[in-house]
Z-matrix of the N, CA and C atoms (Angstrom, degrees):
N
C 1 1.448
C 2 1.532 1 109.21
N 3 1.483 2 97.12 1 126.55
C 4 1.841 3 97.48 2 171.04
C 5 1.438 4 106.94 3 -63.66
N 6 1.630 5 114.56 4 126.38
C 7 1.302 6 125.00 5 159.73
C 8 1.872 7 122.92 6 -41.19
N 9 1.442 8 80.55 7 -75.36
C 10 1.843 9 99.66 8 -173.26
C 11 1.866 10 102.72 9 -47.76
N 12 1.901 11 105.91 10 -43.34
C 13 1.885 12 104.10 11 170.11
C 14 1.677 13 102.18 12 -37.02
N 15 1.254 14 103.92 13 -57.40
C 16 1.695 15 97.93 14 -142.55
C 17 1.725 16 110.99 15 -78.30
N 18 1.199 17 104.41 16 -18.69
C 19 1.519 18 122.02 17 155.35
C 20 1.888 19 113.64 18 -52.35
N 21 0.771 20 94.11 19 -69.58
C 22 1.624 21 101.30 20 -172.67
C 23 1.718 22 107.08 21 -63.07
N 24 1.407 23 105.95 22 -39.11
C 25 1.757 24 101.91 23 164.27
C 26 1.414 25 106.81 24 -71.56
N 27 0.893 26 156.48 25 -15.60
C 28 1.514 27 154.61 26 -174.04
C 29 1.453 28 106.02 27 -95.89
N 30 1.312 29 109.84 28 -21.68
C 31 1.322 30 113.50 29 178.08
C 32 1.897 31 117.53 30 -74.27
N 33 1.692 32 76.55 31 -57.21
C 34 1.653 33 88.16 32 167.82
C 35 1.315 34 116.72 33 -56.75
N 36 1.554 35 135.26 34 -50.14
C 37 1.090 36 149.39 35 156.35
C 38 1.559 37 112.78 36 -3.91
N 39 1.186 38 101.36 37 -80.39
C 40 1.814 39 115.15 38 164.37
C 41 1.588 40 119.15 39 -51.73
N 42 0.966 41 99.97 40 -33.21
C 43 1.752 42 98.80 41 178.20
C 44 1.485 43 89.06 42 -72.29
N 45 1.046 44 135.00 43 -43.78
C 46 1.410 45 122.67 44 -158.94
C 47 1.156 46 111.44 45 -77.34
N 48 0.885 47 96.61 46 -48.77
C 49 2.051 48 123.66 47 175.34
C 50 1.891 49 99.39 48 -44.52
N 51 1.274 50 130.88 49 -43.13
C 52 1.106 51 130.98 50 -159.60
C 53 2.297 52 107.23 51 -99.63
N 54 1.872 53 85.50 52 -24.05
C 55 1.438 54 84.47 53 158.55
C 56 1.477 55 143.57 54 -83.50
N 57 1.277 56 89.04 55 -6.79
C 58 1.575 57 110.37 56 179.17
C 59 1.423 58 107.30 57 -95.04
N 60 1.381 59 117.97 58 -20.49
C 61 1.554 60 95.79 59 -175.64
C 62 1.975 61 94.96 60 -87.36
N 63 1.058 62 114.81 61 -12.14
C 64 1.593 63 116.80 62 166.23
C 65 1.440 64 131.60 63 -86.50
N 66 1.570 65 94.47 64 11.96
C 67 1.653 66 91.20 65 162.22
C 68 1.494 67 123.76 66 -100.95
N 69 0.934 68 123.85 67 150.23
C 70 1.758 69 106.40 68 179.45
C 71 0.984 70 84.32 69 -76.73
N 72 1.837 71 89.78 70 -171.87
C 73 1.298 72 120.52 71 -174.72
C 74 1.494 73 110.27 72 -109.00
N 75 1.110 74 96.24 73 168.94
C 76 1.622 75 89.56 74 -167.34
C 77 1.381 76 101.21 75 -94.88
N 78 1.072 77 142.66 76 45.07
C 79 2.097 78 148.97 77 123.88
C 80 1.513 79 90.00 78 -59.30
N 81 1.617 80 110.42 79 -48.41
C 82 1.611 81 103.52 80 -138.59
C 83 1.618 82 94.76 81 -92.02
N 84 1.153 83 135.20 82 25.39
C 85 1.218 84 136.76 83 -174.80
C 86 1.567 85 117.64 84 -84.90
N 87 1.424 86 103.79 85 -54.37
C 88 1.420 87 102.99 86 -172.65
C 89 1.642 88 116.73 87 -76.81
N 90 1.711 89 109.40 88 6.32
C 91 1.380 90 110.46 89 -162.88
C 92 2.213 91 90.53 90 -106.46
N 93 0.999 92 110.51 91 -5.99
C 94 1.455 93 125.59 92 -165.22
C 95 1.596 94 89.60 93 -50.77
N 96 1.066 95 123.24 94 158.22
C 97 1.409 96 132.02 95 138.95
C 98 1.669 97 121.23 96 -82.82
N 99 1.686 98 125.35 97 142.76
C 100 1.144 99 89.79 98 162.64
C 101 1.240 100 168.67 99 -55.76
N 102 1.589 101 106.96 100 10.19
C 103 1.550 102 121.29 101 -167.05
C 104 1.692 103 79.28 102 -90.03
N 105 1.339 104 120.73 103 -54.85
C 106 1.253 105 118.51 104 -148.37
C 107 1.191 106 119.71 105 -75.53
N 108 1.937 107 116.43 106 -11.41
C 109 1.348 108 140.52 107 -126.06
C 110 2.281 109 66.13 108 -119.83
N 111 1.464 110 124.88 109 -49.90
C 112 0.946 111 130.72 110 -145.25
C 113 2.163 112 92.64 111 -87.00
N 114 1.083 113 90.84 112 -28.43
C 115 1.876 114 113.09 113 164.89
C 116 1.677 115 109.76 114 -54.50
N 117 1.321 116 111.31 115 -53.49
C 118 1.094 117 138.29 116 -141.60
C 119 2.181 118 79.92 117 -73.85
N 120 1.026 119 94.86 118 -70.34
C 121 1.746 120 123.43 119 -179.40
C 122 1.252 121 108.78 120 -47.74
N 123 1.259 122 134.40 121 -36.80
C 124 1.644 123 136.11 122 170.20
C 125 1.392 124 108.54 123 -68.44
N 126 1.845 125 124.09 124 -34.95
C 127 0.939 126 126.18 125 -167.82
C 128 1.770 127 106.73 126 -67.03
N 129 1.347 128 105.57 127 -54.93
C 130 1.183 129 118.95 128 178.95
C 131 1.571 130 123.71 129 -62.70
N 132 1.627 131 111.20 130 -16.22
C 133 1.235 132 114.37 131 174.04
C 134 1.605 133 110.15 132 -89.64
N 135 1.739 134 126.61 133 -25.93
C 136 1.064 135 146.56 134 137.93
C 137 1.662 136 99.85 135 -20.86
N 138 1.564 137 120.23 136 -68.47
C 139 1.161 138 108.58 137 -166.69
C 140 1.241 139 136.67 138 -48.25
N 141 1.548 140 92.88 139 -55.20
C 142 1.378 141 122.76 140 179.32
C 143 2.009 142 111.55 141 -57.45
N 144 1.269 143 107.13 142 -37.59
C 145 1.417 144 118.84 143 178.21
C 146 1.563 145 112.06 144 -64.11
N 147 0.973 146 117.65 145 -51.42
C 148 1.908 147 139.35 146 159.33
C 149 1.831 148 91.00 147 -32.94
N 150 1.300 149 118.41 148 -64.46
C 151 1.131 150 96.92 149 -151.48
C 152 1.775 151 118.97 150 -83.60
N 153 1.425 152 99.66 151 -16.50
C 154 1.390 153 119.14 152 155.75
C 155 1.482 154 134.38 153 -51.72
N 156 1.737 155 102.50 154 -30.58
C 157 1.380 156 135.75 155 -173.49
C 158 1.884 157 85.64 156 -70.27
N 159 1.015 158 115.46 157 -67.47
C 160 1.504 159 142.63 158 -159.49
C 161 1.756 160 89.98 159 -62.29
N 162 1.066 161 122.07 160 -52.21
C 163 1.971 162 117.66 161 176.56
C 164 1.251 163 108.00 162 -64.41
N 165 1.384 164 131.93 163 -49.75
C 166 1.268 165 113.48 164 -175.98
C 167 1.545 166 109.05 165 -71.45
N 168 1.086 167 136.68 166 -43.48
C 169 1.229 168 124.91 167 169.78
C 170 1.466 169 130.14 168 -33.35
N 171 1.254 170 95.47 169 -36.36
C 172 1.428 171 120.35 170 -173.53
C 173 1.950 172 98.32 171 -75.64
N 174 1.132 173 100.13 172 -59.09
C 175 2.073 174 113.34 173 -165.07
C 176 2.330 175 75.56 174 -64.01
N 177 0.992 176 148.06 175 -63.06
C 178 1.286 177 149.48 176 161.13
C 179 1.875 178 108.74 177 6.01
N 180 1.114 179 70.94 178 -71.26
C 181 2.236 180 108.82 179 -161.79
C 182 1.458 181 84.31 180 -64.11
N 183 1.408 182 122.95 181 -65.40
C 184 1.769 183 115.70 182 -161.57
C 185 1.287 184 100.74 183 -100.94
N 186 1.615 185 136.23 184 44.37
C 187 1.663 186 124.19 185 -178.68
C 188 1.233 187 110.71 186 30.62
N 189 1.102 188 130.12 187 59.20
C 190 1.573 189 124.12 188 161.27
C 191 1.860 190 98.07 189 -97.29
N 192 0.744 191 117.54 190 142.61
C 193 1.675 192 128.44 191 164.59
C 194 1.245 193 123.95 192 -74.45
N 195 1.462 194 122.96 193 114.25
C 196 1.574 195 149.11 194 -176.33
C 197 1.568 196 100.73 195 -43.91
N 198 1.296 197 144.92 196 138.56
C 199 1.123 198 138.19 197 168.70
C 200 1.412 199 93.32 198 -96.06
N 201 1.664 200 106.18 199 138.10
C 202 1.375 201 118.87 200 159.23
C 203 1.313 202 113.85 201 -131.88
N 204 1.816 203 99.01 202 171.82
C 205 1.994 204 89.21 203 -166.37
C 206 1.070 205 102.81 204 126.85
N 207 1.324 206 123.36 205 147.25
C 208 1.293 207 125.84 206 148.33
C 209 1.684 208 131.14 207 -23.24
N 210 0.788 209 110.92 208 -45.98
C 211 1.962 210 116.70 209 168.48
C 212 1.586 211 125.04 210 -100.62
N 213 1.358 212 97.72 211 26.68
C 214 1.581 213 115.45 212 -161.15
C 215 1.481 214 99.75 213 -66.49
N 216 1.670 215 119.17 214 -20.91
C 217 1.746 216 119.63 215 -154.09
C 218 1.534 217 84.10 216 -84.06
N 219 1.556 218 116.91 217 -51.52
C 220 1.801 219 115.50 218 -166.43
C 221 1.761 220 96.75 219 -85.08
N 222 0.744 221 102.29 220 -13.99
C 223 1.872 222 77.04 221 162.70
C 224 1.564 223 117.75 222 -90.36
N 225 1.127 224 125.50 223 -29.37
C 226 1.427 225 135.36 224 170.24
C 227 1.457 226 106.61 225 -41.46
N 228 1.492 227 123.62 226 -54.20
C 229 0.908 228 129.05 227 -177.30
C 230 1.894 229 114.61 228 -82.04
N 231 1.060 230 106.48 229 -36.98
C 232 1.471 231 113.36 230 172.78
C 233 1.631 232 108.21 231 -50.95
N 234 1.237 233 124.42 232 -56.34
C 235 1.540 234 148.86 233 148.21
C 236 1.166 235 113.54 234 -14.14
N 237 1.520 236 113.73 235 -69.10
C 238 1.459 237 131.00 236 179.27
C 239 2.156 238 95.85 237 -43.88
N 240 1.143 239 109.86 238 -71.86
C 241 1.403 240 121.31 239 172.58
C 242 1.170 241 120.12 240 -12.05
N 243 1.880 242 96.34 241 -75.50
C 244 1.042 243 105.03 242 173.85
C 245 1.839 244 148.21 243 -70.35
N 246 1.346 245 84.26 244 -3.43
C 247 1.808 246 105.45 245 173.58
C 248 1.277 247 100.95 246 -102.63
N 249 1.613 248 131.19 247 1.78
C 250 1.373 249 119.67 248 163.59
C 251 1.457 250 110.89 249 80.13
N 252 1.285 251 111.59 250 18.11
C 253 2.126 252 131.65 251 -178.04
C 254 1.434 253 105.49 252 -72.97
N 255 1.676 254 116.33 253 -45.02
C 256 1.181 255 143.13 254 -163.94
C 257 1.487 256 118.66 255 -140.60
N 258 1.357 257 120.68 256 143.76
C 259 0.919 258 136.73 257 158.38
C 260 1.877 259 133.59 258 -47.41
N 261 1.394 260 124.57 259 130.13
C 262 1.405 261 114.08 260 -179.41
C 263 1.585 262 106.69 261 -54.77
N 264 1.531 263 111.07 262 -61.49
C 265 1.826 264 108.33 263 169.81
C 266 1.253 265 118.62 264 -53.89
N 267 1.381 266 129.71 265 -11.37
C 268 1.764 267 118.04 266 160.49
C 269 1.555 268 94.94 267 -70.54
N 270 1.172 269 121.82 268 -73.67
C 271 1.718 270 127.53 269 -167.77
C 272 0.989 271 100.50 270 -27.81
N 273 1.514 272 131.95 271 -61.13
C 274 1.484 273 132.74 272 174.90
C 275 1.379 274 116.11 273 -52.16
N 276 1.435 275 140.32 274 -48.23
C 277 1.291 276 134.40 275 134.84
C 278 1.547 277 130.06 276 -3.56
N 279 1.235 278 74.78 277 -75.65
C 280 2.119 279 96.69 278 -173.45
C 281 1.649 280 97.81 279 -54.42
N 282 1.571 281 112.53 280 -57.32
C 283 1.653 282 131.44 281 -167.01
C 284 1.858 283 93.45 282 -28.84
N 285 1.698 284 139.70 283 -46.53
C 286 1.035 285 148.93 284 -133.78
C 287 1.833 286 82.56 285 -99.41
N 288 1.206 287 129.95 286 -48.34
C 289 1.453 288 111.39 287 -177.87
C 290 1.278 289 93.60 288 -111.37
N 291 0.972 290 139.53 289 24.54
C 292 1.410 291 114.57 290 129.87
C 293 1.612 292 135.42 291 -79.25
N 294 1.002 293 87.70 292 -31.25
C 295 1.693 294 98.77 293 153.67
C 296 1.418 295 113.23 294 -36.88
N 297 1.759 296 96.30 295 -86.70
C 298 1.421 297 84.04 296 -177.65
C 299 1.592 298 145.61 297 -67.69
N 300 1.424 299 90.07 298 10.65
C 301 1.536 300 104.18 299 159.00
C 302 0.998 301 120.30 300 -44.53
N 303 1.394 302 111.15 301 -70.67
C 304 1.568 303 131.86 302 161.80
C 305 1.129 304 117.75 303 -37.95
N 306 1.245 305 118.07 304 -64.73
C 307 1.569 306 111.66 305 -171.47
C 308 1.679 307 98.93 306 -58.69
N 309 1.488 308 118.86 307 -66.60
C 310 1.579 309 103.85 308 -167.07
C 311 1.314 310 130.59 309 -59.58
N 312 1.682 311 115.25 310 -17.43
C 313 1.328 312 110.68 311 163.28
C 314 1.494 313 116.19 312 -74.15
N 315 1.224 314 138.36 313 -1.87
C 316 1.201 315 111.88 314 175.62
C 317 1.752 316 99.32 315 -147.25
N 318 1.865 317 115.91 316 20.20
C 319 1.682 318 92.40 317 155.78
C 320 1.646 319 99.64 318 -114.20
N 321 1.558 320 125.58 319 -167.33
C 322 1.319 321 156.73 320 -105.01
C 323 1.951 322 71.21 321 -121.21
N 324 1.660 323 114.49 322 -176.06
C 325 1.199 324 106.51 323 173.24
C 326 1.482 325 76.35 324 -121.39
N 327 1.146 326 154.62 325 23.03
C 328 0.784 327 160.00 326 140.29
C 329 1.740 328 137.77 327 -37.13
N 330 1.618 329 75.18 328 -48.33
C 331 1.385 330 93.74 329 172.88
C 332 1.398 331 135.98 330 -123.62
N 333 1.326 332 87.33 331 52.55
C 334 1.377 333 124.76 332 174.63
C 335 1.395 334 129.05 333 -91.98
N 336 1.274 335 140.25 334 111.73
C 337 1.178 336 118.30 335 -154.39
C 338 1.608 337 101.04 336 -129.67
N 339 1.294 338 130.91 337 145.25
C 340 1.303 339 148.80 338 -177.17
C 341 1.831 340 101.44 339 -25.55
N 342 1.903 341 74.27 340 -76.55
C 343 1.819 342 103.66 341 -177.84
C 344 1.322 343 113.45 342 -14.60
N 345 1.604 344 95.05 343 -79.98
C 346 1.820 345 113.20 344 -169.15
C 347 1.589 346 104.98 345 -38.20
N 348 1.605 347 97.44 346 -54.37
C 349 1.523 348 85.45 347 -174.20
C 350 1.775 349 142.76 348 -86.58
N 351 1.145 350 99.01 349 19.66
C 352 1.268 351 119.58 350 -158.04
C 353 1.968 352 98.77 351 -70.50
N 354 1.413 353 85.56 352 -46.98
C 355 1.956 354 104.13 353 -179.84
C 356 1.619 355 96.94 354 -62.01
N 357 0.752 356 105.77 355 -38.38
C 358 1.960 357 94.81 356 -173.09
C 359 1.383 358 100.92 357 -98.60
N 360 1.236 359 144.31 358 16.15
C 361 1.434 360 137.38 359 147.72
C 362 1.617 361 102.12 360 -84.09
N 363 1.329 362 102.90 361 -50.00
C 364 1.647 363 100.05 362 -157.71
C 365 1.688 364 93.65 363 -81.27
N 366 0.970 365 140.83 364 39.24
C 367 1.534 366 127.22 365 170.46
C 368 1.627 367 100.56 366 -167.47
N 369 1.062 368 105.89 367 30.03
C 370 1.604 369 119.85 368 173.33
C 371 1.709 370 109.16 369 -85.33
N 372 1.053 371 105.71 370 -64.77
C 373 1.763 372 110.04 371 165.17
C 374 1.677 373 122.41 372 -51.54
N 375 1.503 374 129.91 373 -22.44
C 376 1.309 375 126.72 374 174.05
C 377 1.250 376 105.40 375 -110.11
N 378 1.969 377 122.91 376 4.31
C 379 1.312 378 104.91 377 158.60
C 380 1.498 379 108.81 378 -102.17
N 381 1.073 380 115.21 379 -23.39
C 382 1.707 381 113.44 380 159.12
C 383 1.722 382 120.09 381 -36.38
N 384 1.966 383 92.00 382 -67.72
C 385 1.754 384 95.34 383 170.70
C 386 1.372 385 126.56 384 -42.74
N 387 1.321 386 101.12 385 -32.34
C 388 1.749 387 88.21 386 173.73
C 389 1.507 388 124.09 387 -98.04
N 390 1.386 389 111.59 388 -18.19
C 391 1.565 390 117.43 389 155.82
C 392 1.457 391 104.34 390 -50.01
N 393 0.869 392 119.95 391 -57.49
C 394 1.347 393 117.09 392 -178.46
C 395 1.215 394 119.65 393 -47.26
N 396 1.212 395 115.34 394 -84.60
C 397 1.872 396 122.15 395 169.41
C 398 1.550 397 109.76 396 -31.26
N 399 1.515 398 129.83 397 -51.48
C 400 1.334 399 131.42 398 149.16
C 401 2.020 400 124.28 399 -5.96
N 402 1.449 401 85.06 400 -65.97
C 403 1.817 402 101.30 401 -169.39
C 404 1.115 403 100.17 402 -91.54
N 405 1.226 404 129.79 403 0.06
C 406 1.751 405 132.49 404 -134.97
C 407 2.127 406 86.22 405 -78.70
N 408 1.601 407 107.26 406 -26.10
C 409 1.858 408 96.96 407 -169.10
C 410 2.007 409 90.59 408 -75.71
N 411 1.227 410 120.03 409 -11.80
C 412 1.704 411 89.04 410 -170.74
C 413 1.667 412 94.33 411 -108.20
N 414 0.850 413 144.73 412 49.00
C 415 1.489 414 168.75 413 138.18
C 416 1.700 415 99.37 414 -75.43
């Protein structure tokens, strides 16, 4: 096992670990204001970025090649698949904030709505747990 890998995933690990205890919950969603509602959405894009942080490290460690490009976020993960890093039902997992990757990097906070995000608050922590257990051999 690469040392310096399992360092830098443990690192990310904690970042993630510390963004999740700062997301509400999804009761507390529809009561958000939009500043907080727009808080709420960085956190979760935070998440999703953490775990991206954690693949390239990984495609790094085993020479796999970084996807870049315009579709670089769903091939990263397609990649992940296909190097056997991750699971097809994580990808399908992940597929739901990766989305809103997309969407929150490039709409309004405006148009942000409680609803949408309510599913990716409340299943953010049991898609982590299994990301985790997932990567858990380059740790």
């Amino acid at each position: 096992m690469d040392e310096r890998l399992s360092k830098k995933i443990n690192a990310e690990l904690e970042n993630i670990d510390e963004v999740l205890k700062e997301i509400p919950t999804h009761e507390k969603l529809p009561y958000l204001s939009t500043l907080e509602l727009a808080g709420a959405a960085a956190l979760l894009h935070n998440f999703y970025n953490g775990i991206e942080n954690i693949l390239k490290q990984i495609f790094i460690a085993e020479n796999i090649e970084i996807p870049e490009g315009k579709s670089s976020h769903k091939e990263l993960i397609e990649t992940a698949v296909k190097s056997k890093i991750i699971s097809e039902g994580l990808k399908n997992s992940l597929g739901e904030y990766l989305a809103f990757r997309h969407f929150f990097s490039h709409a309004y906070a405006l148009d942000l709505y409680a609803d949408k995000m309510e599913p990716l608050t409340q299943n953010a922590k049991e898609v982590y747990s299994n990301f985790k257990k997932e990567i858990n051999k380059y740790r």
